[in-house]
C-alpha positions as CSV (number, residue, x, y, z in Angstrom):
1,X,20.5,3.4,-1.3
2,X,17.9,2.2,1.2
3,X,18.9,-1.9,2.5
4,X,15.9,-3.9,3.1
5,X,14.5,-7.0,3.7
6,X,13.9,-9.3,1.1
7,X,11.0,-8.5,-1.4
8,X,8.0,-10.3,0.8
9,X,5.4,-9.2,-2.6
10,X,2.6,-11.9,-1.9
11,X,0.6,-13.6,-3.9
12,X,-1.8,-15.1,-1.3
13,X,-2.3,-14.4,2.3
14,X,1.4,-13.7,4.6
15,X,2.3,-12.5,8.2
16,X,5.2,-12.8,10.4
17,X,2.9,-13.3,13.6
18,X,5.2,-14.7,16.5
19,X,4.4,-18.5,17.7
20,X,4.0,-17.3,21.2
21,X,0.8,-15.6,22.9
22,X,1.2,-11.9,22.4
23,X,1.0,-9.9,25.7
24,X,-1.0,-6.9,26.3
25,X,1.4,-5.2,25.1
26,X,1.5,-6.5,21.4
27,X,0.2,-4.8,18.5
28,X,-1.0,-6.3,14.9
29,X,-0.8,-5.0,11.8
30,X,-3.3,-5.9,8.9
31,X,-2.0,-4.8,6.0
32,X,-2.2,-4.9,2.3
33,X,0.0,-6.9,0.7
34,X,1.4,-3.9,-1.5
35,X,2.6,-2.5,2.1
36,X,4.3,-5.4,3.2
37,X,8.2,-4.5,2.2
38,X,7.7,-0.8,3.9
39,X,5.9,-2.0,6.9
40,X,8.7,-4.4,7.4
41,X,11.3,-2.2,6.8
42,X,10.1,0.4,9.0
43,X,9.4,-2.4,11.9
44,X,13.1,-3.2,11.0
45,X,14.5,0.6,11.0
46,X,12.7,1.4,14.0
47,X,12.9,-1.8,16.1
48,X,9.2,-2.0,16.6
49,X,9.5,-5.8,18.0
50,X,6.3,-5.5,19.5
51,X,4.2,-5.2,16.5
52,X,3.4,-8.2,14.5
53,X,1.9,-8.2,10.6
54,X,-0.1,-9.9,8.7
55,X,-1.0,-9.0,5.0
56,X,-4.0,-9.7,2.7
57,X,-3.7,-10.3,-0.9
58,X,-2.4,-6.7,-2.8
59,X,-4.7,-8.3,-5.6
60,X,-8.2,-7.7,-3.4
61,X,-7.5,-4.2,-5.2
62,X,-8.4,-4.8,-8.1
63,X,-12.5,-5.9,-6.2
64,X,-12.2,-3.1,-3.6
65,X,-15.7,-4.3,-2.8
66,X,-13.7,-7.1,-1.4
67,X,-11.6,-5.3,0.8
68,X,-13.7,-4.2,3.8
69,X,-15.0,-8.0,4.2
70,X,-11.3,-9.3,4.7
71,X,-10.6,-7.1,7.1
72,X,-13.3,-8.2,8.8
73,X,-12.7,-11.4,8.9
74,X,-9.2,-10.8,9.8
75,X,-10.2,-8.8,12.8
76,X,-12.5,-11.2,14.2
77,X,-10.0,-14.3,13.8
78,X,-7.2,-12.3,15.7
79,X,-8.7,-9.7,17.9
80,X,-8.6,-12.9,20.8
81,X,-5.5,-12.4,21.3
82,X,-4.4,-8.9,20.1
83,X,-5.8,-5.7,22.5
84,X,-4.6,-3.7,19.6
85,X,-4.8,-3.9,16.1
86,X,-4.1,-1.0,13.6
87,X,-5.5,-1.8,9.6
88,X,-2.8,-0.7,7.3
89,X,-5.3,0.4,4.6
90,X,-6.7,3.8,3.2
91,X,-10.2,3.7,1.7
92,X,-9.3,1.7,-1.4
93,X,-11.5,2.4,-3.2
94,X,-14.1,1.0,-0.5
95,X,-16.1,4.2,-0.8
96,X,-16.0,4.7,2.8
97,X,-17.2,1.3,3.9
98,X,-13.8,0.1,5.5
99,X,-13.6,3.4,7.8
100,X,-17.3,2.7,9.0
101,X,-16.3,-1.3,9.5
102,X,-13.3,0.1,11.7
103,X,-14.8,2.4,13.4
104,X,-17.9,-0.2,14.1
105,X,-14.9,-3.0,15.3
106,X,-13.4,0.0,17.2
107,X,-10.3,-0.5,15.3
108,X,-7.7,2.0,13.4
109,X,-6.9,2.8,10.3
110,X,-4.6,4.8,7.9
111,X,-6.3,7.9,6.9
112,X,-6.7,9.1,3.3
113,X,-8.3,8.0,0.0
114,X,-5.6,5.4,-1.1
115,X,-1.8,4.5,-1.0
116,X,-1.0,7.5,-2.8
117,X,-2.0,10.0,-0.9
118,X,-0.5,8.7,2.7
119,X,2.8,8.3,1.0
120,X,3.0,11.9,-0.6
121,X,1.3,13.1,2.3
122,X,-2.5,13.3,2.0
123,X,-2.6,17.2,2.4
124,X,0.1,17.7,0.3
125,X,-1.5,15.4,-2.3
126,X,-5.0,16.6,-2.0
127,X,-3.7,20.7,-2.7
128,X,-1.3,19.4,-6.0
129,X,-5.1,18.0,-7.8
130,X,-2.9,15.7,-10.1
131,X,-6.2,14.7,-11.8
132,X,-4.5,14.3,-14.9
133,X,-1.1,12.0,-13.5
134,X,-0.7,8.3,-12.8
135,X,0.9,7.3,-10.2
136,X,3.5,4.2,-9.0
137,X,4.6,3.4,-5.9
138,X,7.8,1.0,-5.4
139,X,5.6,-1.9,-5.2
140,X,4.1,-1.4,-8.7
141,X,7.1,-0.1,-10.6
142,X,8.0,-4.0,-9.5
143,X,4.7,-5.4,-10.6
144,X,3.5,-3.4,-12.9
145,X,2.8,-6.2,-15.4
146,X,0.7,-8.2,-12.9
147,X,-1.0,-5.3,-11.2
148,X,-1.6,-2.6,-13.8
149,X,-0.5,-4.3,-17.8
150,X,-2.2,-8.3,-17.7
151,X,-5.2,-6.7,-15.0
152,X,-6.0,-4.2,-18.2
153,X,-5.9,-6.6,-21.0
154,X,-2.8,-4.2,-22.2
155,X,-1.3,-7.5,-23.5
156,X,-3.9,-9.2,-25.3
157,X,-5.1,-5.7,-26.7
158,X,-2.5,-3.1,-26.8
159,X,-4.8,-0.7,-28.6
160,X,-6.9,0.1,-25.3
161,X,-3.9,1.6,-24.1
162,X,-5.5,4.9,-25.8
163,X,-8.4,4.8,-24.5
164,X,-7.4,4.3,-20.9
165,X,-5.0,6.7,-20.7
166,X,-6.4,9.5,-23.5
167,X,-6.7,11.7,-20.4
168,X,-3.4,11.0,-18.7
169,X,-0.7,13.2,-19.2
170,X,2.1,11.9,-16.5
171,X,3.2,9.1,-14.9
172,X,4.2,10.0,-11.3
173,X,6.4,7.7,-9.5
174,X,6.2,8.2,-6.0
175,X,9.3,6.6,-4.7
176,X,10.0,4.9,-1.0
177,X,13.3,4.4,-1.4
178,X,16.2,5.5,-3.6
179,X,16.3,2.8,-5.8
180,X,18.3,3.5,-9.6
181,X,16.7,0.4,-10.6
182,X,13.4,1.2,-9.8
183,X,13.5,4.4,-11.2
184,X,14.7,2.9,-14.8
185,X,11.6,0.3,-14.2
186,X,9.3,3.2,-13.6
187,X,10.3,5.4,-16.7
188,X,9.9,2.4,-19.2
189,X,6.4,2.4,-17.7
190,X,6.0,5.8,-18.9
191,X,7.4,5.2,-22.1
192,X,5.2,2.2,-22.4
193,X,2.0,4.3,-21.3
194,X,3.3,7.4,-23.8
195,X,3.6,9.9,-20.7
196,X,5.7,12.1,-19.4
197,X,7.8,10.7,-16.5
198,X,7.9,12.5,-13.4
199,X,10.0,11.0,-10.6
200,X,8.7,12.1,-6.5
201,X,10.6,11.3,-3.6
202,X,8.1,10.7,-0.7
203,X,10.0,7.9,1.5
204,X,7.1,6.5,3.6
205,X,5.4,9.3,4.0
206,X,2.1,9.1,6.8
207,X,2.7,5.4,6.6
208,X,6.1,6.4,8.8
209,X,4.5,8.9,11.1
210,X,1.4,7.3,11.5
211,X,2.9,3.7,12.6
212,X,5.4,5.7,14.8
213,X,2.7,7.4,16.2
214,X,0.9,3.5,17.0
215,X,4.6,2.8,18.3
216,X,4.5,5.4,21.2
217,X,1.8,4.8,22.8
């Protein structure tokens, strides 16, 4: 099984951004908060020292309108002292305002259409047309109460579980790492959904090569 850091799952904004002046060389990372335990593991795995991250509230999800506005802000607070800064976001549901606020701050950012797709792959994910799957990542197989259950009303009002999911016929758990007790978390979401359980290996999929592709150059 995967070791990594401690679980840094935030609740309000987070970074490890050094005390000293970055150099030219320096790169930051904003992130979403649901990325934060990858992105650190991978600065770990791959001894990426010079890039520092900050992440935004996974929450903001759940008002993607909200999204492209705190990146925004975020870029403008720290582009003084970072020459490079890479956004750690897909489209989010931002319906294509967030790539047009990069490109505008000349700024990059993940490609694909959410979370999902960069860690399956986004080709890969685009040809399987999963319309009718739902998918987890590690992060929400951890917090699926808090991000998917309570944000639904599931607990006050169990019976709109039906019509949510009517159309659903999986649950897809695309999984980082190899993680037993993830995977049992993951399945009692299905069972508690009523779907089929399908369990995905992706490991960090373009999140991996596109960071290691920031690395290089």
């Amino acid at each position: 099984m995967t070791t990594l850091p401690s679980d840094p799952v935030l609740t309000k904004e987070g970074a490890d951004l050094r005390d000293q002046a970055p150099g030219a060389e320096r790169t930051l990372l904003i992130a979403c908060g649901a990325l934060a335990r990858e992105v650190l593991a991978l600065k770990q795995i791959n001894a990426w020292d010079h890039m520092d991250l900050i992440c935004l509230p996974a929450i903001l999800h759940n008002t993607p309108d909200l999204i492209t506005d705190a990146v925004r802000a975020k870029v403008a607070e720290h582009r003084a002292r970072y020459p490079n800064i890479f956004v750690l976001y897909a489209d989010c549901g931002t319906g294509g305002l967030l790539e047009a606020a990069c490109i505008e701050m000349g700024v990059q950012m993940l490609s694909g259409p959410h979370c999902y797709a960069f860690f399956d792959g986004v080709e890969a994910f685009e040809a399987r047309g999963e319309v009718t799957s739902f998918y987890l990542t590690d992060f929400l197989a951890r917090q699926f109460d808090a991000f998917v259950w309570h944000p639904l009303g599931l607990d006050r009002h169990p019976e709109l579980k039906d019509m949510y999911f009517a159309n659903y016929e999986a649950l897809v758990y695309l999984a980082q790492t190899d993680d037993p007790a993830l995977t049992k978390k993951a399945r009692a979401c299905a069972d508690r959904l009523g779907l089929r359980f399908e369990r995905r290996y992706t490991g960090y999929g373009d999140l991996a090569r596109e960071l290691a592709k920031e690395a290089s150059q």
